[in-house]
N, C-alpha and C positions, 0 to 999 in steps of 0.2 A: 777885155772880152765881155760881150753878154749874153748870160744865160736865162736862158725863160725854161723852169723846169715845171712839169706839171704832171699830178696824178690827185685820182678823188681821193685816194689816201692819202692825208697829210702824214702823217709819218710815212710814207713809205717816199714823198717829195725830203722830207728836213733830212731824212739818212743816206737819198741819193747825194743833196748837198753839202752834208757830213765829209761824203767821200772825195770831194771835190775841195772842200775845205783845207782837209788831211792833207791833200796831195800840193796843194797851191800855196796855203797860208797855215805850216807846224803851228808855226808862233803868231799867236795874235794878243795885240792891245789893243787898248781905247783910240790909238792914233791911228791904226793901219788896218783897222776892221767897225763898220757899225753895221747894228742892223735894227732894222725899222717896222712896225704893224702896222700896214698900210691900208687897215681896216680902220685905224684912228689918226693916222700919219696923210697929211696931206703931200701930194703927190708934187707941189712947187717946192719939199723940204726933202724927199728921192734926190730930185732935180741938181737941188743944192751940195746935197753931198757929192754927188759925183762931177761937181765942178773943183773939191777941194781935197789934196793933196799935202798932209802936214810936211812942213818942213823937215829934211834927214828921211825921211822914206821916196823910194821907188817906186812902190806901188801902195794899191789901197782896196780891200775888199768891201763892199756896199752891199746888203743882202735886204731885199724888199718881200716878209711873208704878205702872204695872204692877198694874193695880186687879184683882187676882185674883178675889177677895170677891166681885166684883160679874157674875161669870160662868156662864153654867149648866156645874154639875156632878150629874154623878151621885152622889158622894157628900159627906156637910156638909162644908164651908169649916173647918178647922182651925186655926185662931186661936194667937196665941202663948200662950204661961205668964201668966197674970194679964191678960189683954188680950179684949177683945170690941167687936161690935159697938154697943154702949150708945152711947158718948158720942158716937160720928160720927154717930149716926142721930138723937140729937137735936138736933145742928148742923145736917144737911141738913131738917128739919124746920123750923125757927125758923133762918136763914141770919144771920150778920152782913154788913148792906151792903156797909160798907167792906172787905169780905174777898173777895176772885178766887177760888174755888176750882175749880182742874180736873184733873180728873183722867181717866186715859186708861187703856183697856181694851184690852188685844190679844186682842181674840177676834173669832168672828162676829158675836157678838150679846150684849148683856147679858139677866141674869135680871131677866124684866121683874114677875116673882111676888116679889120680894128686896123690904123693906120700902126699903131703901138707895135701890136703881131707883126706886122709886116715889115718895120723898120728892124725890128729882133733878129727876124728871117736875111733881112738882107747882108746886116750888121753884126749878128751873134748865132747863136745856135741853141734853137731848141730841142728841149729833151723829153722823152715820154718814160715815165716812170711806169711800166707795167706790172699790174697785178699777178703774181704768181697761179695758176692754175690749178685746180683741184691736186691732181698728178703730181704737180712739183712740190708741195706743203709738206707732203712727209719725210723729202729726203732736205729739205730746208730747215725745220723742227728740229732732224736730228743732228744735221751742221750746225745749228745755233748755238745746241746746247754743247757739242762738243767741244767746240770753239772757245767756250766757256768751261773747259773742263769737267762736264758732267755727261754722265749717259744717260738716256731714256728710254724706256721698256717698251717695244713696238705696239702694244695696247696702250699704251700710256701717251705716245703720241698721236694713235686714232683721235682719244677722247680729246685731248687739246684740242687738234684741226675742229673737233665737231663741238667744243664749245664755245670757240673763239668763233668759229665759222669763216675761217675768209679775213678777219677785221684784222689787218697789220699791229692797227694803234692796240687793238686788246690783246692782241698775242706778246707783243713787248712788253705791256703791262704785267700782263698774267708769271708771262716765262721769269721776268725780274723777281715775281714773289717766289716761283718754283726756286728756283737759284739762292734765294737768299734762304728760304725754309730748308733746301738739302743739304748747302753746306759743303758742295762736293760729293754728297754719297748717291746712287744712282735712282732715278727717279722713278716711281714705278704709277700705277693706276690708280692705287689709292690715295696718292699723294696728289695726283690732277684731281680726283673726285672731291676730294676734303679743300684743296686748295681753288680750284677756278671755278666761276660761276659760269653757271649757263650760255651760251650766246643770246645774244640780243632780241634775232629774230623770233625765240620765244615770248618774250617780254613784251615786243612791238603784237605783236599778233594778241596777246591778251588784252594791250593797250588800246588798239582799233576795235578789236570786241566791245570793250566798255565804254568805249566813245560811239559805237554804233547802238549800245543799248541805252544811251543818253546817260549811263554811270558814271559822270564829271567826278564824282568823290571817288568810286575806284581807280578811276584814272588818273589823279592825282598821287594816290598814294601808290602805284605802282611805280609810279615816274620817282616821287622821292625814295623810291627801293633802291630803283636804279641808279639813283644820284650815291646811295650809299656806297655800291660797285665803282665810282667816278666813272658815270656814262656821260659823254657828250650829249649834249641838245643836238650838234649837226649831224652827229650819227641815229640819233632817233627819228631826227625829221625825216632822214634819206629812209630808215627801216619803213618809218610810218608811211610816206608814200607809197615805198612800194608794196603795202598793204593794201591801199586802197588801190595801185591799178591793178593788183591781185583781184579781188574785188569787181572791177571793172574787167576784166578779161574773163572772171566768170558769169556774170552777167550774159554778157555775150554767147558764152557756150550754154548757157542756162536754158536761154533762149530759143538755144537751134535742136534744142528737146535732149541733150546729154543727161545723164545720172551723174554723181558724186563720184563713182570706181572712174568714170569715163572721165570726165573731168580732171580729174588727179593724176590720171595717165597722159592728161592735155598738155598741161600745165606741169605738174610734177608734186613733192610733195603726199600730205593721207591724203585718203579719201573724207576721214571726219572733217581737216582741216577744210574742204570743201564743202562738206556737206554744214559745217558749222556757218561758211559764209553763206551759202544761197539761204539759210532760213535768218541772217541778218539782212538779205539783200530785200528782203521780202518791206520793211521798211525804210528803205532809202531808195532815192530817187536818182536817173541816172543822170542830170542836171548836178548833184548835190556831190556825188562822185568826181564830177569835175574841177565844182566850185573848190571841194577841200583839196582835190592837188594841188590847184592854183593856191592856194592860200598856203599851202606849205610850200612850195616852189617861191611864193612872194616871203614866205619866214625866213628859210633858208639863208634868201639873196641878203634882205635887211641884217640877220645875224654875221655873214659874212665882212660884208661892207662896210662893219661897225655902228651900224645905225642903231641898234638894240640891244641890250646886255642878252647874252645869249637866256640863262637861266628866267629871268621874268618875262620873257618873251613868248619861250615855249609855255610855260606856267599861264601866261594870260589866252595862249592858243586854248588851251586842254578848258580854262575856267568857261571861255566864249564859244566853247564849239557845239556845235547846231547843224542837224542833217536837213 
């Protein structure tokens, strides 16, 4: 069977897989399970595994993260030195039974025009890993922790949802420290307030501030704040984008003669946090707006892909960035 699982949260793709794993393959070794980063793993070495079946096993599970390939981009998929897609697309075409293959996509959506998608489609079954809704977070929170033998005090899981904000991968993070810090005893407000940081989207919002006031040294060292947190580079790049078409979508209402109250109610969010962007906008051009999504839209894909180590990458954005 193959699976193409896909969600922008990558934890919330590896736990769909988890569950899938649990059910298929209890027991796994080195013989009857691999899995590959197909961000450094070329894609004729996929191919290969799933032509090989060790001797004494039945079956065999194949697991391919970070399936860039199979993503819409705006420009071609850059393949390694001697490597293409040839031989996987003839595997996903003509499948080996005994062969698990899945593989996991961190994106919105896969390229459903990709000859790869389509052989998936025809041959295996894709999965869409959906983000839980505002609505659903709190009675989610409070299954987790239960699950986990722990209770959490209904103010106690407001502040989570609202410091995690949404971020699968931080709320695992975060809830693991909660868990390990109670101990089992019940977890109340002051224990998220003392234990979890901020959500991000504050962080990204001061971080665009200081890159729009050309503060390259504050924005350095905010980003190594966040590295203290262990914040991703691909979750800042996605925050920081969509800072800037925050940005760009005010612009716009800027223009059609709105105030700050009016705007905030357009859009959502203060009104400061509005009023703070149009007197940044008042220095950037709306050319300059585009240029830097494209360039983090072009970081993104490069970090993804494995072309860049994620950490110098973002680091050399923030050193070179120019409005």
């Amino acid at each position: 069977m193959i699976y193409l699982i896909f969600s922008s949260q990558s934890k919330m793709a590896q736990s769909a897989l988890q569950t899938l794993l649990k059910k298929d393959y209890p027991t796994r070794d080195e013989c009857n399970f691999v899995s590959l980063d197909m961000g450094v793993t070329p894609l004729n070495e996929l191919a290969s595994e799933c032509d090989l079946l060790p001797l004494g096993y039945d079956k065999k599970a194949v697991v391919g993260e970070n399936c860039a390939f199979l993503t819409k981009t705006k420009t071609k998929y850059k393949y390694q030195k001697d490597d293409g897609p040839e031989a996987l697309l003839a595997y996903l075409q003509n499948p080996n039974p005994a062969i698990d293959l899945y593989l996991l996509l961190y994106s919105d959506e896969p390229d459903l025009t990709n000859p790869m998608v389509k052989a998936i489609k025809s041959n295996g079954e894709i999965k869409q890993v959906k983000q839980l809704t505002p609505d659903q977070w709190p009675s989610f929170i409070r299954s987790y922790f239960e699950k986990r033998g722990t209770s959490i005090a209904p103010d106690a899981v407001r502040e989570l949802y609202a410091r995690t904000g949404g971020d699968y991968a931080a709320f695992i993070n975060e809830s693991q420290k909660l868990l390990s810090y109670a101990g089992g005893t019940p977890i109340d407000l002051k224990i998220v307030a003392e234990m979890v940081t901020p959500k991000l989207d504050d962080d990204a919002f001061h971080l665009s501030n200081a890159l729009t006031r050309g503060d390259i040294e504050s924005a350095l060292r905010i980003y190594r704040d966040l590295k203290v947190h262990s914040a991703e580079e691909i979750t800042l790049i996605n925050l920081l984008a969509g800072q800037f078409r925050y940005m760009d979508m005010v612009r716009f209402l800027d223009a059609k003669g709105l105030d700050s109250n009016q705007i905030a109610r357009e859009l959502g969010g203060s009104p400061m946090r509005a009023d703070i962007t149009v007197r940044n906008l008042y220095r950037i051009k709306e050319a300059s707006l585009l240029r830097i999504q494209e360039q983090l839209y072009q970081l993104d894909y490069e970090i993804l892909s494995g072309h860049q180590d994620p950490e110098f990458a973002f680091q050399l954005f923030l050193a070179n960035f120019t409005l």
